[in-house]
Every structure is written in structure tokens, then in C-alpha cells.
C-alpha positions in Angstrom: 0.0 0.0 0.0 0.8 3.5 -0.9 1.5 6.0 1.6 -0.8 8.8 2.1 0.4 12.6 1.3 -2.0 15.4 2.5 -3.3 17.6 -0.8 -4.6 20.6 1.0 -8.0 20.3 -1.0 -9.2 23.0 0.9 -6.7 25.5 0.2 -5.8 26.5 3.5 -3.6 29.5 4.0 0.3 28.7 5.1 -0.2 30.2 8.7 -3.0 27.9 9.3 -1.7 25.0 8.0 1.3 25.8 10.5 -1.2 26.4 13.1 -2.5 22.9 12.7 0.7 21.0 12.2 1.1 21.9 15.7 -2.0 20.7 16.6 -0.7 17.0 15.4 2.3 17.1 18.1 0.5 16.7 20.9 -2.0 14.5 19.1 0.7 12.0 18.6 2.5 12.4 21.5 -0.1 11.3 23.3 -1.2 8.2 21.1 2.3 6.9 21.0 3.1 7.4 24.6 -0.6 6.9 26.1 -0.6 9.7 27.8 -3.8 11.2 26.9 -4.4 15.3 26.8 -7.1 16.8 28.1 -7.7 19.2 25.3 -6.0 21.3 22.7 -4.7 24.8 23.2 -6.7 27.2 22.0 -4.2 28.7 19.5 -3.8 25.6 17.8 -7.5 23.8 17.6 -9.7 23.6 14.1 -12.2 25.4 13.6 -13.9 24.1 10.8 -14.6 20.6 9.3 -11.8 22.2 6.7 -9.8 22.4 8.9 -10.2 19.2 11.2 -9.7 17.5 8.0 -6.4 18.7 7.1 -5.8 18.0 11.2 -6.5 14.5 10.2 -4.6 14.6 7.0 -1.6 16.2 8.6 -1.6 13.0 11.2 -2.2 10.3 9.0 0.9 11.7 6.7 3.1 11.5 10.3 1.6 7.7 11.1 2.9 6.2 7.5 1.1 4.5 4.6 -3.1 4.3 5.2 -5.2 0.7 4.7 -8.1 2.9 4.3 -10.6 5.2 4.9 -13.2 5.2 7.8 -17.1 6.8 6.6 -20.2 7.4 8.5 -23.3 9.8 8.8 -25.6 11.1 11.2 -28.4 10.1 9.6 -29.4 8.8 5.8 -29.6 12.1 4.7 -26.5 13.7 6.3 -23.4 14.6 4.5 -20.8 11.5 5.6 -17.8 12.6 7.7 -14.8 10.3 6.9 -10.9 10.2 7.6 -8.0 8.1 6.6 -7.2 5.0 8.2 -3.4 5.0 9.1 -2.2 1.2 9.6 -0.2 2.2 12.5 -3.7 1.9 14.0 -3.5 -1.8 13.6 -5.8 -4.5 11.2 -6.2 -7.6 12.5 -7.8 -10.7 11.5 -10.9 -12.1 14.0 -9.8 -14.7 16.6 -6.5 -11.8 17.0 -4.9 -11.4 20.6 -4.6 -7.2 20.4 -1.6 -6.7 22.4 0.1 -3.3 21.5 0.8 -1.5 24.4 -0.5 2.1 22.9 -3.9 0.0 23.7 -5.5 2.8 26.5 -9.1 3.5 25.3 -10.2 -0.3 24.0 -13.2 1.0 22.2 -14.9 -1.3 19.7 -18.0 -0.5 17.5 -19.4 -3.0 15.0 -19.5 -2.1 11.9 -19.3 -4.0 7.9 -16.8 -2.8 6.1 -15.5 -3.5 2.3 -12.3 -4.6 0.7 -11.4 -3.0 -2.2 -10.5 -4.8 -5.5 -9.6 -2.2 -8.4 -8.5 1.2 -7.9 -11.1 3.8 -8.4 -8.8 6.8 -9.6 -10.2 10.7 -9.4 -12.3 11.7 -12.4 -14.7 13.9 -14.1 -17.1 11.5 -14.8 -18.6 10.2 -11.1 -18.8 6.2 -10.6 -22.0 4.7 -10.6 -23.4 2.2 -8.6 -22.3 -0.4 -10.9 -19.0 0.6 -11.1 -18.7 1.0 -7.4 -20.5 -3.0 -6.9 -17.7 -4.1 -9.4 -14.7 -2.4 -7.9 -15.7 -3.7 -4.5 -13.8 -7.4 -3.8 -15.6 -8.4 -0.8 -17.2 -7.6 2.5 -17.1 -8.5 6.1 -18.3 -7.8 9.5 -15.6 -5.5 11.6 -14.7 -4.4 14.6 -13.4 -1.1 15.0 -10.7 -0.3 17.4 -11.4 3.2 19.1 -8.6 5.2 20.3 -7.9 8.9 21.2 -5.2 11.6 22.1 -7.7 12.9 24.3 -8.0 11.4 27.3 -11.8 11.8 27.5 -12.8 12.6 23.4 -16.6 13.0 24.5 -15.8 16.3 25.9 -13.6 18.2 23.6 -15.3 19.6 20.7 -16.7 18.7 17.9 -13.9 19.5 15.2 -10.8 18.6 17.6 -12.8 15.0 18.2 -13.1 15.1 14.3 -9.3 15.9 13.8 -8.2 13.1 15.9 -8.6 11.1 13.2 -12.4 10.4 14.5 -11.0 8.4 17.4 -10.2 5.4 14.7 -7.5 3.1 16.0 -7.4 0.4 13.7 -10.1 -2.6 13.0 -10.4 -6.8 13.0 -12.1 -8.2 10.1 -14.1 -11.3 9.7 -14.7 -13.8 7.2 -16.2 -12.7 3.5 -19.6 -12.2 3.4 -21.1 -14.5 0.9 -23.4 -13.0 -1.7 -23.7 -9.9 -0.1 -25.0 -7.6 -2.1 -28.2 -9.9 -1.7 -28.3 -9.2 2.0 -31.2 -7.2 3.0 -29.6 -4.6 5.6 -33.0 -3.3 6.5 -33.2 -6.7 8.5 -29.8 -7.1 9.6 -29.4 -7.5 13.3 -26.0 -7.2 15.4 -24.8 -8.0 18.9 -21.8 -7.4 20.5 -20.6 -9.2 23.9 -17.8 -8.5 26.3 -16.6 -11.4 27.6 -19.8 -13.3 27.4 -22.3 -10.0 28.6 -24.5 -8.8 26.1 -23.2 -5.1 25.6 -25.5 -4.0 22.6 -28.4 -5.6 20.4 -29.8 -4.0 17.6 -31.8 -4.1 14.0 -30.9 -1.8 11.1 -28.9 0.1 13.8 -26.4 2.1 11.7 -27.1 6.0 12.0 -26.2 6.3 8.3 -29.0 4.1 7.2 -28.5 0.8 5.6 -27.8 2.0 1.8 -23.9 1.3 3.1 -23.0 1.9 -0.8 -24.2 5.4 -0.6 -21.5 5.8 1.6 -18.7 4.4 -0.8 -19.9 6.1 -3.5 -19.8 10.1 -2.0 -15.7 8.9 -1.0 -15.4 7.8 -4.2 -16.7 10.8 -6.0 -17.3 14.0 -3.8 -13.9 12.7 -1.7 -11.5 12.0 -4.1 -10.2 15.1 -4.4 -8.7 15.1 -0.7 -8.1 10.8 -1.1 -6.5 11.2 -4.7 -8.9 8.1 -5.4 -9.5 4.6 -3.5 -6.7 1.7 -3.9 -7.5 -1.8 -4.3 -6.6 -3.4 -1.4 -7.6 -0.7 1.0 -10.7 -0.8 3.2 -13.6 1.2 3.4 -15.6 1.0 6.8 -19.2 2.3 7.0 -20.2 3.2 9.9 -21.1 2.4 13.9 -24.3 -0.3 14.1 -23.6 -0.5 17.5 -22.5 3.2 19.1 -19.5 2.9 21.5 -18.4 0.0 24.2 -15.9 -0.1 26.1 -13.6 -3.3 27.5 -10.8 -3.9 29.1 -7.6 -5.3 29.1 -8.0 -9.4 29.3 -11.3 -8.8 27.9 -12.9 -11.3 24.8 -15.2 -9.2 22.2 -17.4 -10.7 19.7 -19.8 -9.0 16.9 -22.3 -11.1 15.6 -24.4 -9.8 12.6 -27.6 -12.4 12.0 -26.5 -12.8 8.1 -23.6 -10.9 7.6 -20.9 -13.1 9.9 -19.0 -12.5 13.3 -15.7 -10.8 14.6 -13.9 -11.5 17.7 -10.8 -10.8 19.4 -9.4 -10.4 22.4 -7.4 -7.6 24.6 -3.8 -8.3 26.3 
């Protein structure tokens, strides 16, 4: 995989991309020491979704090459949010022991996510549907691995929470899902255990909606200008089915979808 250079899509003036390359020390000081901050300084936070983009941008280019990009909404109407997905964050095949000692947070959402198979470069023209269906390999039931510079991320504000690359911190993947563009989402159920307790159940629980592909197609189209385009190989996730659990180290985590497979893993 390719790594990932930050474009400046949004044309940001020199000063504040200076002012936001200082946001990403502390950031990643406290990721790769686990010594959480409580907030920003003031003189250095975003203050826009312009600008907690090229936050995240600015940290995913100091974290190394990306496996892909993490996409949600609000609702099915909203304009997705989405960020890169540095592999520094970690993906890891289910039944993985998750051992890395930058491990603080432990969050874990369920989510599906897709596997790339041919490169969807920037153009004119936008994908279709088709084209999207075709360039997608396979998909599978994730979990995603929450993590934060913050040492609470619920209580900063909205575009430093955004900036920190949206708390991602890495995934576990399951099996393929067979035939799953057959799957009827709007029926989908999930649940997700901490060792053994059930922590969440839900039906057609994602916030975005179940039209995942909607999702893939606006970071196809309207975000390739700030991805320069989708790589075959890399991941897309789509969103939370699940909101936020917490575990704890020596805990076992499992995310069962009724049709669409399970996940599990298990902290250090």
C-alpha cells in the first residue's frame, strides 16, 4: 500500500496550516506514549470541518502508509464525515490477541466494512453504482478499534474529536460475506458481547442508514479530491451499528451480525 500525502484540498492558508501542524504534536504524543491530553490549546485547535480534516490529514501523513478510509453519517440524509485510516492503528484478522501497548481507550463498534479490489482513480465523470458494486472485492463484519489523544474525546469539541482522526485506531475483520450484495440490511441484526455480557443488540442500527454503498460512493466521488482516489486493497468501513463499548484489558469481544458473519478478538 501507498502512503498517504496530505493535498490541502481546501486551500488553507500557510499560517494555518502551520497552526495545525502543531496541533498534530501533541495528538501523537499522546497516542504513541498513552498519555492522553485533556484538550488542545486554544491557538492551535480547528475550527472548521476544513480544517479538522487537514488535522487528520496532517496526522495520517506522520503515522505512515493508510489501509483505508473510515465513513459514517448522522443520519441517511446527512453529508458523511470520513478520515484516513493510518495502519499504525493496527488491522487484524478475528480470533487476533490485540496486544500493543499504545492499547489505552479499547473501544470497539461494529461495523461491515468493504475490501477493495480495483483502484477507483479521481475523475470527471462520477462512478455509478455499478461501477462502485464491481470495484468492490468483498465484505465482512468489523470491529473497530477506538482510540484517542484525548483522554476523555466525548468532551472536547466537535472539530478537535473530528481531527483526531475520529478516534479510529485500527479494525479486526471477519470472514467474507457471501453473496452480499443480496443481503437485505433493513433486516440485519447485530450484537456485541464483552466477555460473554451482552453489551449491545440492535436491527438496522447504523445511523447512516442501511444504503452502506451510498456511503462508498460520495468517498469515491465527492472525496476524491482530498483521497486522490481509492486503492484496491484498502478498506472502506461504513459506519457504527452498535454506538460505542468499552472493555478492558483481558477482555474477549465478539460481533455477531444475523446474516452478515462475526468478529472476535481479544485484549492483552
Amino acid at each position: 500500500m501507498i502512503g498517504f500525502t496530505s493535498k490541502n484540498p481546501n486551500h488553507l492558508s500557510t499560517p494555518d496550516l502551520d497552526r495545525l501542524r502543531q496541533a498534530t504534536e501533541p495528538l501523537l504524543r499522546a497516542r504513541r506514549d498513552v498519555r492522553p491530553i485533556r484538550e488542545l490549546p486554544e491557538a492551535v485547535r480547528p475550527h472548521s470541518l476544513e480544517e479538522a480534516y487537514a488535522l487528520q490529514d496532517l496526522m495520517a501523513e506522520a503515522l505512515g502508509p493508510i489501509g483505508g478510509w473510515k465513513i459514517g453519517a448522522l443520519s441517511p440524509e446527512a453529508t458523511p464525515l470520513y478520515c484516513p485510516m493510518p495502519l499504525w492503528g493496527g488491522f487484524a484478522s478475528s480470533g487476533s490477541v490485540i496486544a500493543e501497548p499504545l492499547r489505552r481507550l479499547r473501544g470497539i463498534e461494529a461495523e461491515i466494512a468493504f475490501l477493495l479490489g480495483q483502484d477507483l482513480p479521481p475523475r470527471v465523470q462520477p462512478y455509478s453504482r455499478e461501477e462502485i458494486v464491481a470495484a468492490i472485492a468483498s465484505a465482512h463484519p468489523v470491529i473497530e478499534l477506538l482510540e484517542s489523544g484525548y483522554d476523555d474525546p466525548d468532551t472536547v469539541e466537535r472539530f478537535s474529536f473530528l481531527g483526531d482522526l475520529q478516534i479510529n485506531g485500527g479494525f479486526a475483520f471477519g470472514e467474507a460475506i457471501p453473496d452480499w450484495t443480496t443481503v437485505d440490511l433493513s433486516r440485519e441484526s447485530v450484537t456485541v458481547t464483552v466477555d460473554d455480557m451482552v453489551r449491545f443488540e440492535g436491527t438496522a442500527s447504523n445511523s447512516a442508514g442501511t444504503d452502506l454503498l451510498r456511503l462508498v460512493e460520495y468517498l469515491a466521488n465527492q472525496g476524491s479530491a482530498r483521497t486522490g482516489g481509492l486503492l484496491a486493497g484498502q478498506w472502506v468501513t461504513t459506519g457504527s451499528w452498535s454506538g460505542k463499548t468499552h472493555a478492558a484489558a483481558g477482555s474477549t469481544v465478539e460481533v455477531r451480525f444475523s446474516t452478515c458473519g462475526s468478529v472476535h478478538l481479544r485484549f492483552a
